[in-house]
N, C-alpha and C positions, 0 to 999 in steps of 0.2 A: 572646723568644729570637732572637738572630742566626742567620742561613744558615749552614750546616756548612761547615768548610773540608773541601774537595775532596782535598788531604792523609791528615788523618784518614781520610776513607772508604777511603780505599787501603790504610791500614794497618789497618785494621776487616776491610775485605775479605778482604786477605790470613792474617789471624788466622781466619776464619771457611771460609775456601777449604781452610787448610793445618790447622787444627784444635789447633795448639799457637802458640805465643807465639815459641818455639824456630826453628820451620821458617818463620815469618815473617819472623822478622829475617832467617836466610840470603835466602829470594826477595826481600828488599827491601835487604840489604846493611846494615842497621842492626845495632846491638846489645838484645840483649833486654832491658835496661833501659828501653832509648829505646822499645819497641813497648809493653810492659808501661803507661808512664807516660800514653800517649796514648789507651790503650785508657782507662785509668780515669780519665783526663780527660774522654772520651768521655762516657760511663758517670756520671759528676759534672754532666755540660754537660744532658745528655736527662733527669736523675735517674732511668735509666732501668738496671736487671740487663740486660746484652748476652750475657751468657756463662754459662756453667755450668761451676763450676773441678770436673773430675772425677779420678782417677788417671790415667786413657790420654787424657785432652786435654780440652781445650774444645768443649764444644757451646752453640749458640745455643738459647737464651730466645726464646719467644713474638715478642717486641719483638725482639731481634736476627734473625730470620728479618723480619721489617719493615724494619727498617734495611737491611739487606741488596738489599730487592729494590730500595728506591730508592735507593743504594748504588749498585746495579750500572747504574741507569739514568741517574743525574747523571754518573758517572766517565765511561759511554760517549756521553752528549753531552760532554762537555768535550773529548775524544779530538774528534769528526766536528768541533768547534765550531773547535779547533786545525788540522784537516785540510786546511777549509772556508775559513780564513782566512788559512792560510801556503801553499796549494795545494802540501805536502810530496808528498814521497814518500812511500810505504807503509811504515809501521813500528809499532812496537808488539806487543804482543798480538793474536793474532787467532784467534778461538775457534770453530772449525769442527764441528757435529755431522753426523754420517754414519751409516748402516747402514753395519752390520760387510763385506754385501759389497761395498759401493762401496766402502767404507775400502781394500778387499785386491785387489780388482781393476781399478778406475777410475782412484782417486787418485793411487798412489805415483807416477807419470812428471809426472801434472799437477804437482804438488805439489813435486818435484823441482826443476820448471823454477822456478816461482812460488819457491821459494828461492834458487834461482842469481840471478833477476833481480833479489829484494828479501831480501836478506840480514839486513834489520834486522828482517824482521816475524819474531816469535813464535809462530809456529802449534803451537795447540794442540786435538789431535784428539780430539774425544770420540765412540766408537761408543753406538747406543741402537737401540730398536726404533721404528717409525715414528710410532708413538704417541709414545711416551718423547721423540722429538726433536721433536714439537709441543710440547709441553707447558714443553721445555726451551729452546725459541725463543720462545714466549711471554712466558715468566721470563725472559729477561733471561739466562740460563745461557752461548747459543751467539751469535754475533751473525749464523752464516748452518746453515743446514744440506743435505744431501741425503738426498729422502724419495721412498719412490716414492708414485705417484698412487693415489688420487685425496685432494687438498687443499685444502680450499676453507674458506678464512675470512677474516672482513674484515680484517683486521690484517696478513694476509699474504701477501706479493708472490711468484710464479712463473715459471720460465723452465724449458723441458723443456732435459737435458740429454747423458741416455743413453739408452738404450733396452736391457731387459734380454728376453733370452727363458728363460722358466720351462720344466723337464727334470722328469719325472718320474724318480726314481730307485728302485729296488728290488734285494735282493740278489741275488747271484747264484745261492744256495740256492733263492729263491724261482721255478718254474717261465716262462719266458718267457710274456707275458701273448697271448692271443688275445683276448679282450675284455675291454676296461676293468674292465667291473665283478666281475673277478675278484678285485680288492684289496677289497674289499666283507670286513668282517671283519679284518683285517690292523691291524695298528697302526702308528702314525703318528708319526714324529721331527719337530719342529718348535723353532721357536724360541716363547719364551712368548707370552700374549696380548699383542699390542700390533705386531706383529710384520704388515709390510702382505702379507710373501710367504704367509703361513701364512693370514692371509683369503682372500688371492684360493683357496689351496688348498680353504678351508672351504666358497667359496662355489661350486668347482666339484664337489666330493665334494656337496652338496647338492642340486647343479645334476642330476646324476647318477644321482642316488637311492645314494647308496655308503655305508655307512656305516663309518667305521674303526673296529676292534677296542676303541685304547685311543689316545691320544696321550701321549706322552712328549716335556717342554721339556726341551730343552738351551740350554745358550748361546751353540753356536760352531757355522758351516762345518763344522768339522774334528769338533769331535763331535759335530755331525749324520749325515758320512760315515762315522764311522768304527762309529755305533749300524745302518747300514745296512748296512755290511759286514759286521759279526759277526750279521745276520740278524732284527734288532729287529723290524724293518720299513721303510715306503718314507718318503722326503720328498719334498719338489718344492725343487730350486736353482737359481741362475741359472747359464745355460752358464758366463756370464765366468766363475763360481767353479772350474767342472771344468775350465775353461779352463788356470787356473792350476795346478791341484793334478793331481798323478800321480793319474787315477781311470782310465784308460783300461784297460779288460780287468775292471772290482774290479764294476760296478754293470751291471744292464740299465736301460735309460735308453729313457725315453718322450717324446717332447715331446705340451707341455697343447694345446691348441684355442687358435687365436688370440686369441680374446678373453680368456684367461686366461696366457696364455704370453708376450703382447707386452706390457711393463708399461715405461711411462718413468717415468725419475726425475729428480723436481724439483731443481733449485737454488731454494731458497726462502729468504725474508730477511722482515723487519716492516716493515711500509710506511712504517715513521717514520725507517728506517734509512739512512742515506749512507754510504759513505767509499770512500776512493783503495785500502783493499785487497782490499775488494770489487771494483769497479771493475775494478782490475789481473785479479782470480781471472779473472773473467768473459770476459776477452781472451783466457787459455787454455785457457776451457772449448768444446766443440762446443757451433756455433750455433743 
């Protein structure tokens, strides 16, 4: 069997990213004939089922989840290979995963500039939990992410970039604390496992002897604050987040112990990784 045209995997990709045949063609400008014929060309060429034709779209087969991952890893050598070779400018695609609060407090001004200067790149944001975004920078998912620490794997490369201080938060119903271990019993809003703020929480409530009532995940900032306000119980945030959001008078607000309250977050990327819009990012992030 001959090497796959690098063509195909784009249009493979993109049927398998957008989950219909339909939503492909618009992101690639074809018509769905033309998408249709190369998939099942595809498909004829591997001898291999890629897809699962269902009523609500297309899901990937065993073997298309395969395809896929190196898929996604030939398409983005050929990109750094182009990069590397024509010393362009930044353009393209460029798939950035982040915590939700780096997303809402960090990014939006970096991110801003980074598109004034390079108009042609495609950023495309994806929030996750710190976990979630290893796993998604391993795959081949993200081509860079921010995670806070601690990270450590051979695959992948680190630059600190923020520095976040962690605020304990509690309602206003709940009486002003004189010693910590008064939240002992109390229950706890957090984001789900995977999630690096809600460890360092775990490991100081542990640290502490404290033990919470009950935990409850949510998914967001805003309805973490907002399970706090109507009196659920407390979380730990990062200030930038109350930085941004009207809280001022809504919470009594604690700060952790240094060792749990000073947390950086990595810019992290795979060590096999080059390109000019990394590169470019990196110029507007703090050194």
């Amino acid at each position: 069997m001959h090497g796959l045209d690098l063509r195909a995997l784009e249009i493979f990709r993109a049927v398998a990213v957008e989950g219909s045949v339909s939503k492909a063609a618009i992101k690639l400008n074809r018509v769905q004939s033309n998408i249709s014929t190369r998939i099942k060309q595809l498909e004829q060429r591997l001898q291999k089922t890629l897809f699962l034709r269902q009523n609500r779209g297309l899901t990937l087969t065993p073997d298309g989840r395969l395809l896929l991952s190196y898929a996604e890893r030939l398409l983005q050598l050929s990109m750094e290979a182009s990069e590397a070779l024509n010393n362009a400018k930044p353009s393209g695609v460029f798939r950035i995963g982040t915590m939700e609060s780096t997303a809402a407090a960090r990014l939006p001004e970096i991110l801003s500039r980074y598109h004034k200067l390079y108009p042609d790149v495609q950023i495309e944001l994806e929030t996750d939990t710190a976990g979630g975004l290893t796993t998604r920078l391993l795959n081949y998912d993200v081509e860079i992410a921010f995670i806070a620490e601690p990270l450590s794997f051979e695959r992948i490369e680190t630059r600190p970039v923020f520095e976040e201080r962690l605020i304990l938060v509690a309602p206003k119903s709940f009486p002003p604390l004189t010693h910590i271990d008064e939240i002992s019993g109390k229950s706890v809003v957090a984001f789900e496992t995977g999630c690096a703020y809600r460890r360092y929480l775990e490991d100081w409530l542990l640290e502490m002897g404290i033990v919470p009532g009950a935990i409850m995940a949510v998914g967001s900032y805003i309805a973490i604050l907002a399970c706090v306000s109507a009196g659920t119980g407390y979380a730990v945030v990062p200030q930038s987040i109350l930085d941004i959001i009207a809280t001022k008078g809504q919470f009594h607000c604690y700060p952790l112990p240094i060792k749990q309250s000073q947390i950086k977050t990595l810019l992290a990327w795979r060590s096999n990784y080059s390109s000019v819009k990394l590169d470019a990012l990196r110029e507007l992030l703090p050194a």
